[in-house]
PDB file of the backbone (N, CA, C, O) and the ligand in Angstrom, with CONECT records:
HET     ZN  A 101       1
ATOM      1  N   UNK A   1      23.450 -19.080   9.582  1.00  0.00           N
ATOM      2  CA  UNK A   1      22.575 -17.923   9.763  1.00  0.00           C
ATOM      3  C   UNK A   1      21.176 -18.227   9.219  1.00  0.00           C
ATOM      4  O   UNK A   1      20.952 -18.984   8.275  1.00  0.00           O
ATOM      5  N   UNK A   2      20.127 -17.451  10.023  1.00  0.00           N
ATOM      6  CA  UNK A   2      18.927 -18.238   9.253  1.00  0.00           C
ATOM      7  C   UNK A   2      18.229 -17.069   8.774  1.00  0.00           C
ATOM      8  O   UNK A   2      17.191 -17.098   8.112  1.00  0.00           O
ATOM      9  N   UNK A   3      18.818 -16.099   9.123  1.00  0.00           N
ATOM     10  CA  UNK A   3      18.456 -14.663   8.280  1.00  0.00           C
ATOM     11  C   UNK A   3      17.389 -14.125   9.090  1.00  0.00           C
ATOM     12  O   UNK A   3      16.873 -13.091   8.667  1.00  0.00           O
ATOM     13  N   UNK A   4      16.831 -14.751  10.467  1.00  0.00           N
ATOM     14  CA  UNK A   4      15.830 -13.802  11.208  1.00  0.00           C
ATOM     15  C   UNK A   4      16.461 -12.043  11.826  1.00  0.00           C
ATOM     16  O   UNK A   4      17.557 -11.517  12.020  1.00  0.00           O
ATOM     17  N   UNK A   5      15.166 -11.693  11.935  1.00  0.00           N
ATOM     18  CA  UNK A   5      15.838 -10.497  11.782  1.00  0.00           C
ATOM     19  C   UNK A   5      15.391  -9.902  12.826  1.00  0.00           C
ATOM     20  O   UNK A   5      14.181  -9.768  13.008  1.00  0.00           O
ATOM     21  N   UNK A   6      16.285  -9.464  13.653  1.00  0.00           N
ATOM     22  CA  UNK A   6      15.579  -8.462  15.074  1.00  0.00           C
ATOM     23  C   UNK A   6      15.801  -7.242  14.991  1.00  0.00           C
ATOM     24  O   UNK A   6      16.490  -6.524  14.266  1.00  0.00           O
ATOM     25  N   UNK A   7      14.703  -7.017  16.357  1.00  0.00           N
ATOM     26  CA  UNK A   7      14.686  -5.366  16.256  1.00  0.00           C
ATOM     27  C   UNK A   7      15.403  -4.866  17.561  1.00  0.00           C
ATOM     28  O   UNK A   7      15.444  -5.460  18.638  1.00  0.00           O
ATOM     29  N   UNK A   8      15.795  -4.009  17.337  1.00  0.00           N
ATOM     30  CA  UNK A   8      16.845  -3.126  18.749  1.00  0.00           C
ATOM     31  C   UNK A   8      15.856  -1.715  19.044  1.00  0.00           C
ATOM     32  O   UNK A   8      15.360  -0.863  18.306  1.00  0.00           O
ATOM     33  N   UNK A   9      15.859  -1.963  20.554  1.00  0.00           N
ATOM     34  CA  UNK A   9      14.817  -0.521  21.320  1.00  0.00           C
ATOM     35  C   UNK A   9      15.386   0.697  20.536  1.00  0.00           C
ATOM     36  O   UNK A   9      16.555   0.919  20.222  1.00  0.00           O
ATOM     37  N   UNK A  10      14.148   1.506  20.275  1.00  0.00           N
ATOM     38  CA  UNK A  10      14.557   2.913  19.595  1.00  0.00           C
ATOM     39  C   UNK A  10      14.351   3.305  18.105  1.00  0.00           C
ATOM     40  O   UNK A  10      14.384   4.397  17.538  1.00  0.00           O
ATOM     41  N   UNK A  11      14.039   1.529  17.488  1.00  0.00           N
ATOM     42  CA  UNK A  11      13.167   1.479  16.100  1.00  0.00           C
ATOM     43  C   UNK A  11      12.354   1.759  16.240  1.00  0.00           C
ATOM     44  O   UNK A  11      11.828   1.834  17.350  1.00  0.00           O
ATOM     45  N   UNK A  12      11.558   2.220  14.589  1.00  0.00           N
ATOM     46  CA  UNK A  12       9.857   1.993  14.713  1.00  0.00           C
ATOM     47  C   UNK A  12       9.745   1.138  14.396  1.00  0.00           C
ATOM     48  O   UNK A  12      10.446   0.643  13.513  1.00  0.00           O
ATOM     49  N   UNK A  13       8.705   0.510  15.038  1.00  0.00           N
ATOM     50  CA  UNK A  13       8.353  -0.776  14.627  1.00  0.00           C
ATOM     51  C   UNK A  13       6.754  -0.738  14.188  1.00  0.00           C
ATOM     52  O   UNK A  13       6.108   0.288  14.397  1.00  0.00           O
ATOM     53  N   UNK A  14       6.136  -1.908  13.564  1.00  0.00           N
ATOM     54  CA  UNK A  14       4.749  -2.047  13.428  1.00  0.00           C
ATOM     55  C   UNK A  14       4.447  -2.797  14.100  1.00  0.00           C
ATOM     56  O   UNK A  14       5.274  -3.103  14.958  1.00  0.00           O
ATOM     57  N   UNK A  15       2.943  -3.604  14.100  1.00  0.00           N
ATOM     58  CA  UNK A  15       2.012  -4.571  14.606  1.00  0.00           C
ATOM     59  C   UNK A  15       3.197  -5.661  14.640  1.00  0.00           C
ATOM     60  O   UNK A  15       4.089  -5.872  13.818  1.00  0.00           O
ATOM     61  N   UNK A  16       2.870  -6.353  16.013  1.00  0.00           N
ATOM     62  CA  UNK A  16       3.541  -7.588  16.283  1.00  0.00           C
ATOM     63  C   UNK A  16       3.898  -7.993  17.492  1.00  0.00           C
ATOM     64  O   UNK A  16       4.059  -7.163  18.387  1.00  0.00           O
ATOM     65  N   UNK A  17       4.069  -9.259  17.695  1.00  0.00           N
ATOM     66  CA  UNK A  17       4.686  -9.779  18.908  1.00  0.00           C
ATOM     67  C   UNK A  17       6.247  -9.427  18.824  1.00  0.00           C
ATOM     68  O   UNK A  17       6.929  -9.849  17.891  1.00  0.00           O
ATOM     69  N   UNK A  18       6.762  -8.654  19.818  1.00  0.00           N
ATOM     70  CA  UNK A  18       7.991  -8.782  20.122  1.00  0.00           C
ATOM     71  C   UNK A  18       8.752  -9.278  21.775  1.00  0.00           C
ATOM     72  O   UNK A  18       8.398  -8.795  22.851  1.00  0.00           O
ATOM     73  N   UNK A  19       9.771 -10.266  21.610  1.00  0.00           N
ATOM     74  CA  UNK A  19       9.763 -10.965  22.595  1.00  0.00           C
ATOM     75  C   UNK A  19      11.357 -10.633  22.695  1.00  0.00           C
ATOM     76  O   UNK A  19      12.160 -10.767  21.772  1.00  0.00           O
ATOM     77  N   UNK A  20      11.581 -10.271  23.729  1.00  0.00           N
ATOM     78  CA  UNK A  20      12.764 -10.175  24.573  1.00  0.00           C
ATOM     79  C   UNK A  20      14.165 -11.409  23.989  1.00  0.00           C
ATOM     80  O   UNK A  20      14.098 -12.636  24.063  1.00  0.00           O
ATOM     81  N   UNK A  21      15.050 -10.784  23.569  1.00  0.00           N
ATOM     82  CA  UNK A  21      16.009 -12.545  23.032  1.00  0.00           C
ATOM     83  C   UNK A  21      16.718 -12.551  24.692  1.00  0.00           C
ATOM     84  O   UNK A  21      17.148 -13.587  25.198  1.00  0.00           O
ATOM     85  N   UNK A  22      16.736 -11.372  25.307  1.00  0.00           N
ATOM     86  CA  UNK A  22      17.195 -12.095  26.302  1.00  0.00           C
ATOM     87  C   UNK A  22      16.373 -12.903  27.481  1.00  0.00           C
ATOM     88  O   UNK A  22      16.780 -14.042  27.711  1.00  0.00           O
ATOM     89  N   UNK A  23      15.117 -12.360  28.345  1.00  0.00           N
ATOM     90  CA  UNK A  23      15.003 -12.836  29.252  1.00  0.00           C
ATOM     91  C   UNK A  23      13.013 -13.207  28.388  1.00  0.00           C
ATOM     92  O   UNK A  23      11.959 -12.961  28.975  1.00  0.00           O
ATOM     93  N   UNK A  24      13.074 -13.498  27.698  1.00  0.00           N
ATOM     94  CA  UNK A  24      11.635 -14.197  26.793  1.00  0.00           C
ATOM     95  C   UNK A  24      10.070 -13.247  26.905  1.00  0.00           C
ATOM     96  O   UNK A  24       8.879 -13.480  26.698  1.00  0.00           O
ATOM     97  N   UNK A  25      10.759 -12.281  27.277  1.00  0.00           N
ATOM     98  CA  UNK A  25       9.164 -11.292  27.887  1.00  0.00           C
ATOM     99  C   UNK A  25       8.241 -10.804  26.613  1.00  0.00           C
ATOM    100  O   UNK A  25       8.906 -10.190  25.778  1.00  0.00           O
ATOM    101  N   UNK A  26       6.867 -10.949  26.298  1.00  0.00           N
ATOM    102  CA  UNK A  26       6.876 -10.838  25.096  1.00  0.00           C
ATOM    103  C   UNK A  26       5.940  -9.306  25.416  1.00  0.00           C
ATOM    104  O   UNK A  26       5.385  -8.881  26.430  1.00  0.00           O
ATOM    105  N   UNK A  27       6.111  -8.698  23.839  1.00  0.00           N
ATOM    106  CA  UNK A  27       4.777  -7.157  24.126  1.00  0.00           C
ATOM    107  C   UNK A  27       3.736  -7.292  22.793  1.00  0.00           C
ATOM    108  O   UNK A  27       3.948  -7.559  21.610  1.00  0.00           O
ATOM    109  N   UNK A  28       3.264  -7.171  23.087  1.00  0.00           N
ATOM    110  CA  UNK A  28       2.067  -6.939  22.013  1.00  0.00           C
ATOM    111  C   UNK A  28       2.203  -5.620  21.336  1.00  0.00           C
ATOM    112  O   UNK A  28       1.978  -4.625  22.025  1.00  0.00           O
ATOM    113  N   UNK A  29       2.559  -5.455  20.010  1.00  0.00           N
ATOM    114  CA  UNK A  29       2.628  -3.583  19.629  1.00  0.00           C
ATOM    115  C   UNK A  29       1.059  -4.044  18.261  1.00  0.00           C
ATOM    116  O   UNK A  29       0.743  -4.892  17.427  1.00  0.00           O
ATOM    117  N   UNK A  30       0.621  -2.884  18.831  1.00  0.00           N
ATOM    118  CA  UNK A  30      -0.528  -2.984  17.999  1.00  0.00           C
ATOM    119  C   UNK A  30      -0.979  -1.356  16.552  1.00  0.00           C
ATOM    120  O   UNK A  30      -1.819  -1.054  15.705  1.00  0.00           O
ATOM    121  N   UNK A  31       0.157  -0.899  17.111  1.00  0.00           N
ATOM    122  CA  UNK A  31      -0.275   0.839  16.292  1.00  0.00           C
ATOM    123  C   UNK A  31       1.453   0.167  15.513  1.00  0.00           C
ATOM    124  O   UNK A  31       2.334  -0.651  15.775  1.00  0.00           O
ATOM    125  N   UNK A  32       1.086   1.196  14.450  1.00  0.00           N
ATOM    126  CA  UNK A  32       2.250   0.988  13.257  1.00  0.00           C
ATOM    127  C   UNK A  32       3.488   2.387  13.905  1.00  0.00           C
ATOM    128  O   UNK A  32       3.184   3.370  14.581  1.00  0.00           O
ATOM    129  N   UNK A  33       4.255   2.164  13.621  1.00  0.00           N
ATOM    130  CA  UNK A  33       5.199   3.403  13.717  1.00  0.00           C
ATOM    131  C   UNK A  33       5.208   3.576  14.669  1.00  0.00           C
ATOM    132  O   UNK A  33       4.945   4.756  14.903  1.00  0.00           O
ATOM    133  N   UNK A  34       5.470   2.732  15.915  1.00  0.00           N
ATOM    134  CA  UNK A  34       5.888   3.280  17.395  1.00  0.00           C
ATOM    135  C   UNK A  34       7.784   3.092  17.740  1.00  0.00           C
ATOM    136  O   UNK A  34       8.756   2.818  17.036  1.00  0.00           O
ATOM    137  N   UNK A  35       7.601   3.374  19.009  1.00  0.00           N
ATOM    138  CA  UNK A  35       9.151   3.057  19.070  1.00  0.00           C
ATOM    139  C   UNK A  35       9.425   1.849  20.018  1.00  0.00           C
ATOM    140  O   UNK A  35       8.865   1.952  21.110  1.00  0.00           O
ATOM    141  N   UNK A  36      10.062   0.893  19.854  1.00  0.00           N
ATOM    142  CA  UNK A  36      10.831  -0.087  20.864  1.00  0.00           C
ATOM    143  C   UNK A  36      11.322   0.273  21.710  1.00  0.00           C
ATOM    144  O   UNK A  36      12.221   1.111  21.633  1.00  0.00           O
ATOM    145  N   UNK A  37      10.817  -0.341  23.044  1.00  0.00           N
ATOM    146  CA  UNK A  37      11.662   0.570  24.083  1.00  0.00           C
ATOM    147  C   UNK A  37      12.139  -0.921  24.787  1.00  0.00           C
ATOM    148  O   UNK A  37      11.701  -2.063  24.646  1.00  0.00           O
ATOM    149  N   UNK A  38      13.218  -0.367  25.592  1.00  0.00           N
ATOM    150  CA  UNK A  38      14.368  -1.598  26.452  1.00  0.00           C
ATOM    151  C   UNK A  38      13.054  -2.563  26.976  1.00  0.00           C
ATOM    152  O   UNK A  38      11.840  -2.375  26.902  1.00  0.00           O
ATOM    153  N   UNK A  39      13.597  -3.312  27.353  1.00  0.00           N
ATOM    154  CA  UNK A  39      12.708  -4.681  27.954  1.00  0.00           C
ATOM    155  C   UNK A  39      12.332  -3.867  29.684  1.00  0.00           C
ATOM    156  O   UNK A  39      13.195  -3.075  30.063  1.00  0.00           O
ATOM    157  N   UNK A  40      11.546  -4.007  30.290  1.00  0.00           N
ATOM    158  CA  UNK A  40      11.459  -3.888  31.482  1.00  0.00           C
ATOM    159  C   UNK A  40      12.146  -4.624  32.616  1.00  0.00           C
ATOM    160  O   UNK A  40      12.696  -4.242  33.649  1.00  0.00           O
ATOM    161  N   UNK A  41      11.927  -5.811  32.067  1.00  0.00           N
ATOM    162  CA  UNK A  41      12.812  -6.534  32.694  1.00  0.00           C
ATOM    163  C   UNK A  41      14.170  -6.945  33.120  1.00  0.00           C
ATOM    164  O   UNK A  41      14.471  -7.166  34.293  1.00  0.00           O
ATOM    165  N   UNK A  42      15.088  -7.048  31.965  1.00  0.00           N
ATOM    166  CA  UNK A  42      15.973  -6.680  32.067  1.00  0.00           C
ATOM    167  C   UNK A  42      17.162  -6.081  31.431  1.00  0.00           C
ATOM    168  O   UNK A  42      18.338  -6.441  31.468  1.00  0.00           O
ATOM    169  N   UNK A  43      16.380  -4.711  30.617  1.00  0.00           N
ATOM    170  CA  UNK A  43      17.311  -3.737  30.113  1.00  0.00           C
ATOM    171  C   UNK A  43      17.878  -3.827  28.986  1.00  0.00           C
ATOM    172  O   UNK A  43      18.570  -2.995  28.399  1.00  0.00           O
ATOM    173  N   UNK A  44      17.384  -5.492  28.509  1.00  0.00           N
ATOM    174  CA  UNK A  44      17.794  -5.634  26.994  1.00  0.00           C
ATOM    175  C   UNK A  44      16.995  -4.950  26.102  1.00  0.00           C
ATOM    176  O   UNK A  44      15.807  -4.807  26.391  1.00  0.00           O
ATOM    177  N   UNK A  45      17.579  -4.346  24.710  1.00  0.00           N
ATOM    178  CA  UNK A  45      17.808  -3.732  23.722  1.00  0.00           C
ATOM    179  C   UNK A  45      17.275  -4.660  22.197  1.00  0.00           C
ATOM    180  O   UNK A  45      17.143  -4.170  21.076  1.00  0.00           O
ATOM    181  N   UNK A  46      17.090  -5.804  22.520  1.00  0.00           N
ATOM    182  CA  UNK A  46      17.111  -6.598  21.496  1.00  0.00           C
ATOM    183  C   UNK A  46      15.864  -7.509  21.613  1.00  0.00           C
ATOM    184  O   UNK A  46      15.430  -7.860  22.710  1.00  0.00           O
ATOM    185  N   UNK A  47      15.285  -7.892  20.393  1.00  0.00           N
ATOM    186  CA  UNK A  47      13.839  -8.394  19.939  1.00  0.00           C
ATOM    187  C   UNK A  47      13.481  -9.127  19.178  1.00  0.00           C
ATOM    188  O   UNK A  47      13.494  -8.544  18.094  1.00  0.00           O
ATOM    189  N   UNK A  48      13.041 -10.421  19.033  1.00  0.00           N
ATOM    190  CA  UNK A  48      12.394 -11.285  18.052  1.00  0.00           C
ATOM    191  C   UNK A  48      11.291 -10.729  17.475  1.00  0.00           C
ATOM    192  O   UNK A  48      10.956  -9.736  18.123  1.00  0.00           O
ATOM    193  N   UNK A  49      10.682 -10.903  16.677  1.00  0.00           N
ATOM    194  CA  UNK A  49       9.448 -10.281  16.204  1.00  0.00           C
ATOM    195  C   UNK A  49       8.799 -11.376  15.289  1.00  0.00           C
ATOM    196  O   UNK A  49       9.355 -11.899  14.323  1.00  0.00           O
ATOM    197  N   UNK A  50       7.336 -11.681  15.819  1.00  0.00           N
ATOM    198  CA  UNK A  50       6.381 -12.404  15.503  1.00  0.00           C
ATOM    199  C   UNK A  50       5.407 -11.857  14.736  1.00  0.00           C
ATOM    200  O   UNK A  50       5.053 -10.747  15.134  1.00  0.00           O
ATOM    201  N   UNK A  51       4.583 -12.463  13.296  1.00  0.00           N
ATOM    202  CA  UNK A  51       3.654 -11.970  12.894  1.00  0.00           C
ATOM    203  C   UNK A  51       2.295 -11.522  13.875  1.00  0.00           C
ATOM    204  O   UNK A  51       2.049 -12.400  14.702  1.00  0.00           O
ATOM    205  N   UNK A  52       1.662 -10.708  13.922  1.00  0.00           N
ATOM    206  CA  UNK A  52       0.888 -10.451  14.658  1.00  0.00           C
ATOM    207  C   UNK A  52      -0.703 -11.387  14.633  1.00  0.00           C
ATOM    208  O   UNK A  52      -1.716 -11.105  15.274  1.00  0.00           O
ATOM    209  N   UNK A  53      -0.524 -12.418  13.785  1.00  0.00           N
ATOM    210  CA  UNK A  53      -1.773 -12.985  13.481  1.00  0.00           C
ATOM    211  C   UNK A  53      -0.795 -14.291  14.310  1.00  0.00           C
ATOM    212  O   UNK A  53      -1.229 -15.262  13.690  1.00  0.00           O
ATOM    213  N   UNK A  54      -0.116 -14.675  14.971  1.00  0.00           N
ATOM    214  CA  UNK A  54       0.385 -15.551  15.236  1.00  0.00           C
ATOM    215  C   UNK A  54       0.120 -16.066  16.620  1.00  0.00           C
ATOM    216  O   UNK A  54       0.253 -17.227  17.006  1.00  0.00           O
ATOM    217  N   UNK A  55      -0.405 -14.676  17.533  1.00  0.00           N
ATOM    218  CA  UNK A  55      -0.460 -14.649  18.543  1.00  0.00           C
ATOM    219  C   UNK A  55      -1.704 -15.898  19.195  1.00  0.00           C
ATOM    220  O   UNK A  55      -1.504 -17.036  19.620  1.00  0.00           O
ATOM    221  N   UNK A  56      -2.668 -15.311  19.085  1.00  0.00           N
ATOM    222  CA  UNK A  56      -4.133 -16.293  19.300  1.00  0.00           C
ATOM    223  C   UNK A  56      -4.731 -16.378  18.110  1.00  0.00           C
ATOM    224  O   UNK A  56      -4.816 -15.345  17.445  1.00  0.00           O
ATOM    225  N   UNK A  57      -5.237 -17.540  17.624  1.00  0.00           N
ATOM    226  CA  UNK A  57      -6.247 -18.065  16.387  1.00  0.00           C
ATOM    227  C   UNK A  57      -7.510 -17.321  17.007  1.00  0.00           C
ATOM    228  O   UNK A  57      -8.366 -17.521  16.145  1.00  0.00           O
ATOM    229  N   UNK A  58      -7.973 -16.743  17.791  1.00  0.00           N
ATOM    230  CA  UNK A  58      -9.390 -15.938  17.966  1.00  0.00           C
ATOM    231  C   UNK A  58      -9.116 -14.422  18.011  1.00  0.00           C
ATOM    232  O   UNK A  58     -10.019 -13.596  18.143  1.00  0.00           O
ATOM    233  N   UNK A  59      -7.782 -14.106  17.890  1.00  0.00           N
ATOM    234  CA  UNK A  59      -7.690 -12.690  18.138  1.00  0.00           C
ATOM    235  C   UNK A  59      -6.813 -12.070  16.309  1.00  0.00           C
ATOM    236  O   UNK A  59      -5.613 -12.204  16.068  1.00  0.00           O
ATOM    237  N   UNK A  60      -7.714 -11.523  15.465  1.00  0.00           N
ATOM    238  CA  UNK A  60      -7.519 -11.280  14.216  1.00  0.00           C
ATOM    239  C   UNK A  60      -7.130  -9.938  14.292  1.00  0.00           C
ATOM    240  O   UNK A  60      -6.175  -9.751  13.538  1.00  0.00           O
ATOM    241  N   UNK A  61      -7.507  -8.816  14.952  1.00  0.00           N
ATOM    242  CA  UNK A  61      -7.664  -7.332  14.337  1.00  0.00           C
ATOM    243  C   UNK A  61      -6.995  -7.070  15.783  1.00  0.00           C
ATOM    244  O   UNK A  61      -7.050  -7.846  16.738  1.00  0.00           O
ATOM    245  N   UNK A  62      -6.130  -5.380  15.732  1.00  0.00           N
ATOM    246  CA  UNK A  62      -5.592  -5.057  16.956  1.00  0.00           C
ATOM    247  C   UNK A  62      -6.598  -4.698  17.706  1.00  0.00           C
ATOM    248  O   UNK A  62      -6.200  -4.760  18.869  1.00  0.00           O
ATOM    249  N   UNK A  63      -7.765  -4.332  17.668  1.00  0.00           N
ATOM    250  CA  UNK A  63      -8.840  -4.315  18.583  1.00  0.00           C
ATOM    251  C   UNK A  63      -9.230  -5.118  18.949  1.00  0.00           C
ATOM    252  O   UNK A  63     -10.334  -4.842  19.418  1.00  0.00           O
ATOM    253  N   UNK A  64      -8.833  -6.794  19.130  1.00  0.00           N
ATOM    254  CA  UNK A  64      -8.965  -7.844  19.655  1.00  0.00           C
ATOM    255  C   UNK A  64      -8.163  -8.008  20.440  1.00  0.00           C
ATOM    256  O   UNK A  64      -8.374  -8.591  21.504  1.00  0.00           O
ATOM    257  N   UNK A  65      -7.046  -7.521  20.083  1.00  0.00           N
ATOM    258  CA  UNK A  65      -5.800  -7.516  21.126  1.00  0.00           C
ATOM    259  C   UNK A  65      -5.810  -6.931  22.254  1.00  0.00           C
ATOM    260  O   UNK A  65      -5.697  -7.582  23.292  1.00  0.00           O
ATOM    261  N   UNK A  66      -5.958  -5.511  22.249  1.00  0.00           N
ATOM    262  CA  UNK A  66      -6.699  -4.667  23.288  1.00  0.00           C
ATOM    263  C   UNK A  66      -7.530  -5.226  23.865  1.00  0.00           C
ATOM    264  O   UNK A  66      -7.330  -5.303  25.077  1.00  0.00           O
ATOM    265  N   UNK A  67      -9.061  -5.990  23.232  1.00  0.00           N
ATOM    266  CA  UNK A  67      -9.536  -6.304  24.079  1.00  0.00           C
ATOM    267  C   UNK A  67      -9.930  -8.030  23.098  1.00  0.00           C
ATOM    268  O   UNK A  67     -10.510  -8.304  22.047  1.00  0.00           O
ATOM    269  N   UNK A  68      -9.239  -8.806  24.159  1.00  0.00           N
ATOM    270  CA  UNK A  68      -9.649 -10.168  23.760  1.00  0.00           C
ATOM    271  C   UNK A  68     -10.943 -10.946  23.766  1.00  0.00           C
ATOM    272  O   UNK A  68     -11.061 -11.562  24.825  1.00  0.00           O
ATOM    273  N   UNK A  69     -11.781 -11.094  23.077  1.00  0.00           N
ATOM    274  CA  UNK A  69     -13.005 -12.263  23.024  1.00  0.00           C
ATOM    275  C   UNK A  69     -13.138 -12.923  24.326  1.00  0.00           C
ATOM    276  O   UNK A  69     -12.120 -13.561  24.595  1.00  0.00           O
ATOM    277  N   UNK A  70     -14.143 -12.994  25.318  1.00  0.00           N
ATOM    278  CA  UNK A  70     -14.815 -13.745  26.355  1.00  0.00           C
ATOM    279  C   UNK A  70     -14.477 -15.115  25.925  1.00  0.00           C
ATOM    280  O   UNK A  70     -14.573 -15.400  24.731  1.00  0.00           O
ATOM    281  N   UNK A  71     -13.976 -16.244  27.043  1.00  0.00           N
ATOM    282  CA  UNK A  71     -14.262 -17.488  26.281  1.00  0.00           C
ATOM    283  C   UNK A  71     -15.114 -17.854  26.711  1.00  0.00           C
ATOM    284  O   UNK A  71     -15.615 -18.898  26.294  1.00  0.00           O
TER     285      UNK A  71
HETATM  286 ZN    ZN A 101      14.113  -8.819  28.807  1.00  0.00          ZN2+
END
């Protein structure tokens, strides 16, 4: 066990990448205290979760996320 820890649709969750364990789809959650909802894709329930600074080295603040830097 390596002790990672996922999230299941219907938590709140905070800021972060969360990526589908089943079919790899990832979402960007950028507001604190929202809820996880099923994958769109395909109906899975279940979630990896990435630090949110992990995503892009140019994108720091969730208002970067929203809207990403011109390259
Ligand atoms: Zn999925």
């Amino acid at each position: 066990m390596s002790g990672q820890k996922f999230y299941k649709a219907g938590e709140k969750v905070g800021p972060g990448k969360y990526v589908c364990v089943d079919c790899g789809k990832e979402y960007i959650m950028t507001d604190s205290e929202q809820d996880l909802r099923h994958c769109p894709s395909c109906s899975c329930e279940m979630y990896d979760c990435f630090p949110i600074t992990h995503i892009r080295p140019d994108i720091k603040t969730p208002e970067d996320v929203n809207r990403p830097p011109e390259q």
